[in-house]
C-alpha positions as a Markdown table, in Angstrom:
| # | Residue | x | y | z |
|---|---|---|---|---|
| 1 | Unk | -2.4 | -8.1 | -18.3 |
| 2 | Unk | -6.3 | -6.8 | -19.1 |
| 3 | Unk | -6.7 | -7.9 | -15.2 |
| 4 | Unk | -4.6 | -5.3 | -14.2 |
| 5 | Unk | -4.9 | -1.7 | -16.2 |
| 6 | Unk | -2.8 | 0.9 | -15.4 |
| 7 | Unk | -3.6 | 2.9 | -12.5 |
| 8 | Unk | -6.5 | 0.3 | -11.3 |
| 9 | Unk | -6.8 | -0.7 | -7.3 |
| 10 | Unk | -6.4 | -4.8 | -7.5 |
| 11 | Unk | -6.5 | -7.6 | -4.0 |
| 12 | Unk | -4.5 | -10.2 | -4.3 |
| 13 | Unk | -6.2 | -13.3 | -2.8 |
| 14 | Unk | -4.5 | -16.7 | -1.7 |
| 15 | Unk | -5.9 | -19.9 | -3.6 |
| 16 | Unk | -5.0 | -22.1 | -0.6 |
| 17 | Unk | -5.8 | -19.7 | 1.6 |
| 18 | Unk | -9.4 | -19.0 | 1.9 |
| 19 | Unk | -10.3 | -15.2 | 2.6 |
| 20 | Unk | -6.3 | -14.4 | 3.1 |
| 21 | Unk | -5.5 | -10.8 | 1.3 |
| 22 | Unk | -2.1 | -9.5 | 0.6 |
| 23 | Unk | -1.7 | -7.2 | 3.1 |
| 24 | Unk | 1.2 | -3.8 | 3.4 |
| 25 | Unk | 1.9 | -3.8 | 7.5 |
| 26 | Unk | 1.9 | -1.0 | 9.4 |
| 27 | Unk | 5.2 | -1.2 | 10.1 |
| 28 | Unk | 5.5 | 0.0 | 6.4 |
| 29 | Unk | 8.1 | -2.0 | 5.9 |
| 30 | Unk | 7.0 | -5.9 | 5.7 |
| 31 | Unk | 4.0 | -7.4 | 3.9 |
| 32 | Unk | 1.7 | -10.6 | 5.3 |
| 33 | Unk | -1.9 | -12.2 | 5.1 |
| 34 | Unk | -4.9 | -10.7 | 6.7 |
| 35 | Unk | -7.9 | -12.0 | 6.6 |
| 36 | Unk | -9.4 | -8.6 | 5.9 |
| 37 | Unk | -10.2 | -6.8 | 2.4 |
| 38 | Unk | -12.6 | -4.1 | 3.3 |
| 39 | Unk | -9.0 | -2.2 | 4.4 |
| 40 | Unk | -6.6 | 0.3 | 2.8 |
| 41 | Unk | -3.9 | -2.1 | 3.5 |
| 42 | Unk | -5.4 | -4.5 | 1.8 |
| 43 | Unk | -5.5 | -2.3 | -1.8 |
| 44 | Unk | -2.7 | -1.7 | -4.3 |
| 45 | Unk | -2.1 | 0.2 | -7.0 |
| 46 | Unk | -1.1 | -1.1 | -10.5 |
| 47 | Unk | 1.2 | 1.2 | -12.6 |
| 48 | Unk | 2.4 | -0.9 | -15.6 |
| 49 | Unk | 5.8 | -0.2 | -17.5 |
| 50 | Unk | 7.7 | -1.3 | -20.3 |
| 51 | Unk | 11.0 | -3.9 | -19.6 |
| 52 | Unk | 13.0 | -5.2 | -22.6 |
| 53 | Unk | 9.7 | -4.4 | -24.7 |
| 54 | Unk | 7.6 | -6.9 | -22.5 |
| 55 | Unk | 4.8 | -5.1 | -20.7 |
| 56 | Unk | 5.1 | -5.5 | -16.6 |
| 57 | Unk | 3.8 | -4.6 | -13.7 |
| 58 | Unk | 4.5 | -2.6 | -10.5 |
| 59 | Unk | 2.1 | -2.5 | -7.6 |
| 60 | Unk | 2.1 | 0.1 | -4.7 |
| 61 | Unk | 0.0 | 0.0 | -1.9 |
| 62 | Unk | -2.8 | 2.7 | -1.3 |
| 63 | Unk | -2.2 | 3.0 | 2.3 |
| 64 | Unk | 1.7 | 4.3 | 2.6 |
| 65 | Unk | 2.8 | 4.0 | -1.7 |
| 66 | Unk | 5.2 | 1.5 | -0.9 |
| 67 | Unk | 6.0 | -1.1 | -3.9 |
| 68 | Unk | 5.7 | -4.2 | -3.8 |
| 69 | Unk | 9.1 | -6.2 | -3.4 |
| 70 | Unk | 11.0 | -9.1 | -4.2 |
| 71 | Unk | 14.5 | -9.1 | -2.3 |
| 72 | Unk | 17.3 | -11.6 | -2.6 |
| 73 | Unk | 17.8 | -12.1 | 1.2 |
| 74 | Unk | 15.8 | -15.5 | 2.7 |
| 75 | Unk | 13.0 | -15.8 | 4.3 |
| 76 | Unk | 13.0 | -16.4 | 8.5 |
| 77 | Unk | 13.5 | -19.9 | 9.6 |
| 78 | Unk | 10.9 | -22.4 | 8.5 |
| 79 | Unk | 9.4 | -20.3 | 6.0 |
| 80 | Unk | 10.5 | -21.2 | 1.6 |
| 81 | Unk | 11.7 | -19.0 | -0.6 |
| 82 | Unk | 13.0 | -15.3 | 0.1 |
| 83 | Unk | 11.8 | -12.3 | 1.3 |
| 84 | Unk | 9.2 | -10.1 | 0.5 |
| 85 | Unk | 8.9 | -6.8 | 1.5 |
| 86 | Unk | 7.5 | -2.8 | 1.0 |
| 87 | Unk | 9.5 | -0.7 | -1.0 |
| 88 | Unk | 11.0 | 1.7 | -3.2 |
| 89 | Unk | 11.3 | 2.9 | -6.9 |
| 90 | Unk | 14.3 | 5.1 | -6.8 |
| 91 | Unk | 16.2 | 3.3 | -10.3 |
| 92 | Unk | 14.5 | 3.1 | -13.5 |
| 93 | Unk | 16.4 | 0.2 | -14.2 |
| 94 | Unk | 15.1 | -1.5 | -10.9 |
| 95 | Unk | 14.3 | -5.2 | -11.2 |
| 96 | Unk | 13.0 | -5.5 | -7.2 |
| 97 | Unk | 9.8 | -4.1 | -7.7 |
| 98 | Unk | 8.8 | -5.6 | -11.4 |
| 99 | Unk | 6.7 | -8.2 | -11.9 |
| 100 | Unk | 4.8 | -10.0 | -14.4 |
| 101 | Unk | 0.4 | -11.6 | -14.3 |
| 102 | Unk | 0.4 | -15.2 | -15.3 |
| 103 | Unk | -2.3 | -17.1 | -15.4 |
| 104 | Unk | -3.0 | -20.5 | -13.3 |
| 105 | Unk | -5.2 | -23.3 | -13.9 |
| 106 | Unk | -8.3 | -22.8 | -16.4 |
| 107 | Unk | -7.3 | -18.9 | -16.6 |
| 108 | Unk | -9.7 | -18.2 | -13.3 |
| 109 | Unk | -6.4 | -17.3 | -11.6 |
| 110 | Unk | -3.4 | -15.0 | -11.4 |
| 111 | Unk | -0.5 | -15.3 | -10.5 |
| 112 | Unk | 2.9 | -13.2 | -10.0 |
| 113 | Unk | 6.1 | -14.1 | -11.2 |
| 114 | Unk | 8.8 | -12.1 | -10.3 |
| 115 | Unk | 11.2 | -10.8 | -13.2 |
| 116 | Unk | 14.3 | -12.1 | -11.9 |
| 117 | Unk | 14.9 | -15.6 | -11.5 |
| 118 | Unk | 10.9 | -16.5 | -12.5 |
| 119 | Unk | 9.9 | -16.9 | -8.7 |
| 120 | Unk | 6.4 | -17.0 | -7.8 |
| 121 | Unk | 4.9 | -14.4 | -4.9 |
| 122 | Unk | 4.0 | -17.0 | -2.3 |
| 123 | Unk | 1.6 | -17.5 | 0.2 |
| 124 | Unk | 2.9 | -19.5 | 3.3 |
| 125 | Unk | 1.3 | -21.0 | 6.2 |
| 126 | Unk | -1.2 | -23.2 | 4.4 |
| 127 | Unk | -0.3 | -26.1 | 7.2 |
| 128 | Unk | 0.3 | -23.6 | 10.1 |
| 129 | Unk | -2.6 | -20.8 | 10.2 |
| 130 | Unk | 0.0 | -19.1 | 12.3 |
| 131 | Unk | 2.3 | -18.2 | 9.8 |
| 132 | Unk | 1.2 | -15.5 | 7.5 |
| 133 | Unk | 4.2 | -14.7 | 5.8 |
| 134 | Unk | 4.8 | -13.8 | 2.1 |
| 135 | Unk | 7.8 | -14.7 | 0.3 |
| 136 | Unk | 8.7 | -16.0 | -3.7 |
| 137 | Unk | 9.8 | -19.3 | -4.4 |
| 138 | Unk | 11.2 | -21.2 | -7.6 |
| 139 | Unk | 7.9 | -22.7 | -8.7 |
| 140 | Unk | 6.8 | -26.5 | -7.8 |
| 141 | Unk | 5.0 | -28.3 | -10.4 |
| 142 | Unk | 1.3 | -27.2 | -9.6 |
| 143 | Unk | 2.0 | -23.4 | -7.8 |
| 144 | Unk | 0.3 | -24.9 | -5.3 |
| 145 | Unk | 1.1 | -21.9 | -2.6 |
| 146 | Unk | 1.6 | -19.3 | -5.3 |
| 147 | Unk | -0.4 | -15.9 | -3.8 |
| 148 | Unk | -2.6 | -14.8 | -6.7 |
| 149 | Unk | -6.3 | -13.5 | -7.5 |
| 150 | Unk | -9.6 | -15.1 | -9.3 |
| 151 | Unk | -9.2 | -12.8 | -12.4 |
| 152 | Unk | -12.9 | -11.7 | -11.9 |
| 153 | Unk | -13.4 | -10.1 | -8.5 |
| 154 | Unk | -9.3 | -9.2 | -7.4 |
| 155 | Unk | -9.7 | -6.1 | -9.4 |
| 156 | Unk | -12.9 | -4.5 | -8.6 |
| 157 | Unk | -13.1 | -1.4 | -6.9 |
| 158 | Unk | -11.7 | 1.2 | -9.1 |
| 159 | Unk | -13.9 | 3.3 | -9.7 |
| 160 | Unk | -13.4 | 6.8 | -9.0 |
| 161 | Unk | -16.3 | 7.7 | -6.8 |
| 162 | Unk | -18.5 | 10.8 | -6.7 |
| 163 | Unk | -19.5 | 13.0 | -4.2 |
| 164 | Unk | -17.9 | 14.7 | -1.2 |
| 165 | Unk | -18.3 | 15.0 | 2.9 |
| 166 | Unk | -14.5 | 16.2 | 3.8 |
| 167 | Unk | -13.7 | 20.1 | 3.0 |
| 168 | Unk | -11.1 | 20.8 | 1.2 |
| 169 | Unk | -10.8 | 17.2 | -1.2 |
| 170 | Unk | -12.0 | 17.5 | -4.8 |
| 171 | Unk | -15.0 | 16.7 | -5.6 |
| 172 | Unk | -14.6 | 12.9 | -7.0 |
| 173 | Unk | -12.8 | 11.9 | -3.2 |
| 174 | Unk | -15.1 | 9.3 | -1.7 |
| 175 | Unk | -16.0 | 9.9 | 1.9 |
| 176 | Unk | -15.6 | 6.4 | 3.2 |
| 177 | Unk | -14.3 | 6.0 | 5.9 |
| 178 | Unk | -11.2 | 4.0 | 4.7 |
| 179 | Unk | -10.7 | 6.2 | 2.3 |
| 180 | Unk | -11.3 | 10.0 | 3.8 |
| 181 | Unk | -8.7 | 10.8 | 6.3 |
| 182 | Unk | -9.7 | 9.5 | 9.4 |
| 183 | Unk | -10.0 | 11.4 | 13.1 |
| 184 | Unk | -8.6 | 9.8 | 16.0 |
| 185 | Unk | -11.9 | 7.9 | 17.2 |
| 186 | Unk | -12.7 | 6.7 | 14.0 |
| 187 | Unk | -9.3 | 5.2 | 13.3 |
| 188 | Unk | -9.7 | 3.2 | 16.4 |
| 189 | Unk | -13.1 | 2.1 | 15.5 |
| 190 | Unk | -11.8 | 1.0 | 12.3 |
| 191 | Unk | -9.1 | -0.8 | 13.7 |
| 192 | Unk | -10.9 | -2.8 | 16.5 |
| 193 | Unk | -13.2 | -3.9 | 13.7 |
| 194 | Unk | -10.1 | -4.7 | 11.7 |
| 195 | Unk | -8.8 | -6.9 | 15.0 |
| 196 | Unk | -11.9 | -8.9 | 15.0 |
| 197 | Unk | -11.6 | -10.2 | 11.9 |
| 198 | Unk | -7.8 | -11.3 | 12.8 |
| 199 | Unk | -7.6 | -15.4 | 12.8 |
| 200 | Unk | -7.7 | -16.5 | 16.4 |
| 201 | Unk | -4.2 | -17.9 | 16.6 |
| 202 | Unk | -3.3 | -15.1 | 15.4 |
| 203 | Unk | -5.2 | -12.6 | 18.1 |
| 204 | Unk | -3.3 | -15.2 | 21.0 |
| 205 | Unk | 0.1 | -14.2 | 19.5 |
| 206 | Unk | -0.4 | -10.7 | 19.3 |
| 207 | Unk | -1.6 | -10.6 | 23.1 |
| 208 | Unk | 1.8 | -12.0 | 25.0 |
| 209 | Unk | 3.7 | -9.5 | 22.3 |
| 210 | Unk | 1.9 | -6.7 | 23.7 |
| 211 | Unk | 2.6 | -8.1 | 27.2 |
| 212 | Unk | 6.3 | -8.5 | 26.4 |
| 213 | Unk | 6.8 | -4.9 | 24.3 |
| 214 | Unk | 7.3 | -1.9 | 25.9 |
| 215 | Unk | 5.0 | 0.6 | 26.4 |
| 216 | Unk | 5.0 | 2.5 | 23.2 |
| 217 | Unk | 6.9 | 5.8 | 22.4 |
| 218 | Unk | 5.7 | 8.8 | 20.8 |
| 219 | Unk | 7.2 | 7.9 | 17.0 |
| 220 | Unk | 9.4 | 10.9 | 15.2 |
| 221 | Unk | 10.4 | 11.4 | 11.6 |
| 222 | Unk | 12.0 | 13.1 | 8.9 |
| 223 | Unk | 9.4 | 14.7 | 6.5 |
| 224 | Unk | 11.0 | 15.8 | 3.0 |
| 225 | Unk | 8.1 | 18.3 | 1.4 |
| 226 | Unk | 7.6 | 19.9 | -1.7 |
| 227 | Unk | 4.7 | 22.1 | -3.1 |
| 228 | Unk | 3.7 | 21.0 | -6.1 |
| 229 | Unk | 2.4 | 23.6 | -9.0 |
| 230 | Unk | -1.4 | 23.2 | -10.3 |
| 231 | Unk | -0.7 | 20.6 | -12.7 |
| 232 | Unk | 1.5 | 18.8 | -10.1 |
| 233 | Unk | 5.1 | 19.9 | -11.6 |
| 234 | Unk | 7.7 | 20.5 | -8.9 |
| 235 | Unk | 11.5 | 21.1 | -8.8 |
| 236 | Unk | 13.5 | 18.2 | -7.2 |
| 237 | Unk | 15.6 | 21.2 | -6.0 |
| 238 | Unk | 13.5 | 22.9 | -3.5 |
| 239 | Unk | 12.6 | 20.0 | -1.4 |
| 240 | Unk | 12.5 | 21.1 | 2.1 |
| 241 | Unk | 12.5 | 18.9 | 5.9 |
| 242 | Unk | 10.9 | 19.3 | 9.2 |
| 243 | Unk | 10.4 | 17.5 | 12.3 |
| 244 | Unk | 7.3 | 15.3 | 12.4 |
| 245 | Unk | 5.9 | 13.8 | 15.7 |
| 246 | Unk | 3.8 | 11.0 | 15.6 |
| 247 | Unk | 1.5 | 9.2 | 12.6 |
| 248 | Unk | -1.7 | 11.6 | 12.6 |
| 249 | Unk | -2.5 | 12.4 | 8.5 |
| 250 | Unk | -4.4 | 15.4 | 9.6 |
| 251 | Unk | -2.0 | 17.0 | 12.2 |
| 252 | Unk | 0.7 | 15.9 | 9.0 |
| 253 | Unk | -1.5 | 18.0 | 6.3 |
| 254 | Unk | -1.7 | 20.9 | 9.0 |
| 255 | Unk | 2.6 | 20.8 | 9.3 |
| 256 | Unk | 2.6 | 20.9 | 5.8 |
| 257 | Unk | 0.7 | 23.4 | 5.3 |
| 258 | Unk | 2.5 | 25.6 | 7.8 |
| 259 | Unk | 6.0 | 25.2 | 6.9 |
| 260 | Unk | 4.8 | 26.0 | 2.7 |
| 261 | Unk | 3.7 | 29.3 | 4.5 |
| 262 | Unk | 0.0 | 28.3 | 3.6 |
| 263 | Unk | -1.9 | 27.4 | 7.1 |
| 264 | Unk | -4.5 | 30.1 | 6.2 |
| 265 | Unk | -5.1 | 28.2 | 3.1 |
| 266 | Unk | -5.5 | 24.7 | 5.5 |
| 267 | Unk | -8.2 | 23.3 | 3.5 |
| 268 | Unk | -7.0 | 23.3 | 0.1 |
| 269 | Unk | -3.9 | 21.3 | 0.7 |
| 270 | Unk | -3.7 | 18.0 | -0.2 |
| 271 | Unk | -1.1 | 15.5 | 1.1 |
| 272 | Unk | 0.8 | 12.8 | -1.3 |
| 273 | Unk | 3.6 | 10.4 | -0.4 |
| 274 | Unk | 5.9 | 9.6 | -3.3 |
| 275 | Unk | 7.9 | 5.9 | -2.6 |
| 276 | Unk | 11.5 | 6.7 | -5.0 |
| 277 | Unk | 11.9 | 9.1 | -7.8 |
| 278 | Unk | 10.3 | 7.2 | -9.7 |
| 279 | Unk | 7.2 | 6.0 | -7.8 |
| 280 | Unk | 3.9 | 7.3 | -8.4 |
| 281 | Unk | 1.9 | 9.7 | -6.7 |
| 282 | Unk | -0.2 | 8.3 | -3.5 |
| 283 | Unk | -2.7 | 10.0 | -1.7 |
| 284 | Unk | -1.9 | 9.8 | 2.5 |
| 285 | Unk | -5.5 | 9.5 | 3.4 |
| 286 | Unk | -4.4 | 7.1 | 6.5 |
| 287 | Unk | -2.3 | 7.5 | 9.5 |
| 288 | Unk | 1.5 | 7.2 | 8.6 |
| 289 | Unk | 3.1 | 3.7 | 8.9 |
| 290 | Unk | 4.8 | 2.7 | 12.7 |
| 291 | Unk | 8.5 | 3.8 | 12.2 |
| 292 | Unk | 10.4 | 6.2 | 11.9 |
| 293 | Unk | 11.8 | 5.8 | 8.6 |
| 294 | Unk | 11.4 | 9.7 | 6.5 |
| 295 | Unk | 9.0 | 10.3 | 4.3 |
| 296 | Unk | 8.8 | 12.3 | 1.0 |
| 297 | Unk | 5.3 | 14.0 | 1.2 |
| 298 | Unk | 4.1 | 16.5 | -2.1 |
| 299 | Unk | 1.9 | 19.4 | -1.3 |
| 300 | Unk | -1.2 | 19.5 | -4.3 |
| 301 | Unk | -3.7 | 21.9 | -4.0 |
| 302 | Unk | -7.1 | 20.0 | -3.7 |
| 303 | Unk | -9.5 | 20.5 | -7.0 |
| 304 | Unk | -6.2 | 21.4 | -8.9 |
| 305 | Unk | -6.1 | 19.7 | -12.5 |
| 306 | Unk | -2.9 | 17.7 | -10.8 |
| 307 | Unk | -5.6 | 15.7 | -8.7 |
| 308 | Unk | -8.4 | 14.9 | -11.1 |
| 309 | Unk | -6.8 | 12.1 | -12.5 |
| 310 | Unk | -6.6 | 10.2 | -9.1 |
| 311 | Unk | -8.3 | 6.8 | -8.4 |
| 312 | Unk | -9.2 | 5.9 | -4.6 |
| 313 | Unk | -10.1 | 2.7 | -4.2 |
| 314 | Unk | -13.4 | 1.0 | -3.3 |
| 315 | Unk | -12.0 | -1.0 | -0.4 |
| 316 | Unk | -16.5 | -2.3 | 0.1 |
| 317 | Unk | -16.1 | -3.3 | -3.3 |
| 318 | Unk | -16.8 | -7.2 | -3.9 |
């Protein structure tokens, strides 16, 4: 468990995979591997809790705060195991999302082992480069496709960096470019270097889909907002909806701050995306996920004492 401290950024690299990263689609819903680690997607959040006096762990992902999760329904044809997928902490007593670090081989390597039923998060495709699916498994004898981490490098990048480019962050908000929020131009420069690094099979796949899919509608959603006091406190009672047209952060920050009656005050609002009751905090720092799913999104007031406990994570770090 000294791998993964509460509140650190971790990867989670496949063993038989070389350069594979457990990565949270944009979709927002599914999860897969991506050869790519210098990525929001690509980060996730540990927040550890107590079960039946055992110490476990929870991991969300820094791009849209979605939890890692085990589900009970199996995984698509020719793929082991069941499904994995992105989603919520709305039960305390929620087993889906809990899981526990083991350690593999000469202690190098980590492995998670789902709480329920001791099923190992698996990596798939390790005879098909094609398949990049993520599922858990009952355990073979040697976890030979078991998705883990060396113990070492997984969980760098935590550190909460200093300095500041983007008005209206606090101070300690790094002004990389997959962490600030991005304008249009530079989320499509990120994202065609992001494409370059997809597998080649991969790349083929993706081009007849985008042949065969039509062209691609404006996406609409439910946002469910809530100002938040200085020390981050807010009243489950006064959450209040609008209207949301596509998955800008910024134009998403600017709606927000209109409809809490602050748009003078643009610049000191800071937008957070909340994944259940009972999920943690995540800064939206990224465009929103591709669907149309709503979203509960908590107004902060940048510099406030609420955000100087936040951690972004390094995604350049080794």
């Amino acid at each position: 468990m000294d791998l993964f401290p509460d509140g650190a950024h971790v990867r989670l690299r496949s063993r038989v995979r070389d350069g594979m990263y457990l990565h949270a689609d944009e979709d927002g819903a599914g999860v897969s591997l991506v050869p790519v680690r210098a990525s929001l997607n690509a980060a996730w959040r540990v927040h550890r809790i107590l079960r039946d006096g055992a110490t476990c762990i929870l991991l969300h992902g820094a791009a849209y705060g979605r939890y890692l999760t085990a589900t009970e329904e199996r995984a698509p044809f020719g793929i082991r195991g069941e499904r994995v997928v992105q989603g919520v902490y709305d039960d305390p007593n929620e087993a889906a999302v809990v899981w526990k670090a083991v350690g593999a081989g000469n202690g190098v390597h980590v492995l998670l082992r789902h709480i329920n039923g001791n099923r190992l998060l698996r990596a798939n495709g390790r005879h098909f480069a094609w398949n990049t699916s993520v599922s858990v498994e009952h355990p073979d004898k040697e976890h030979d496709d078991a998705l883990g981490g060396r113990a070492h490098p997984t969980a760098a990048g935590v550190a909460k960096p200093s300095g500041s480019s983007y008005r209206g962050f606090p101070s300690n908000f790094t002004s990389s470019t997959s962490c600030a929020i991005l304008k249009p131009q530079q989320q499509q420069q990120q994202q065609q270097q992001q494409q370059q690094q997809v597998h080649p099979v991969r790349r083929f796949i993706r081009l007849f889909r985008r042949r065969a899919e039509p062209e691609p509608v404006e996406l609409q959603r439910t946002i469910r907002f809530v100002r938040a006091d200085a020390n981050g406190n807010f009243n489950e009672q006064d959450w209040g909806t609008f209207q949301f047209d596509g998955r800008s952060v910024y134009n998403l920050r600017s709606q927000v701050a209109r409809h809490a009656h602050e748009l003078v005050q643009f610049h000191r609002i800071m937008v957070c995306t909340r994944a259940g009751r009972y999920g943690r905090l995540t800064p939206l720092t990224t465009d929103l996920p591709r669907n149309q799913e709503q979203m509960d999104v908590i107004a902060l007031t940048a510099r406030s004492p609420a955000t100087q406990d936040f951690q972004y994570p390094n995604v350049d770090a080794p």
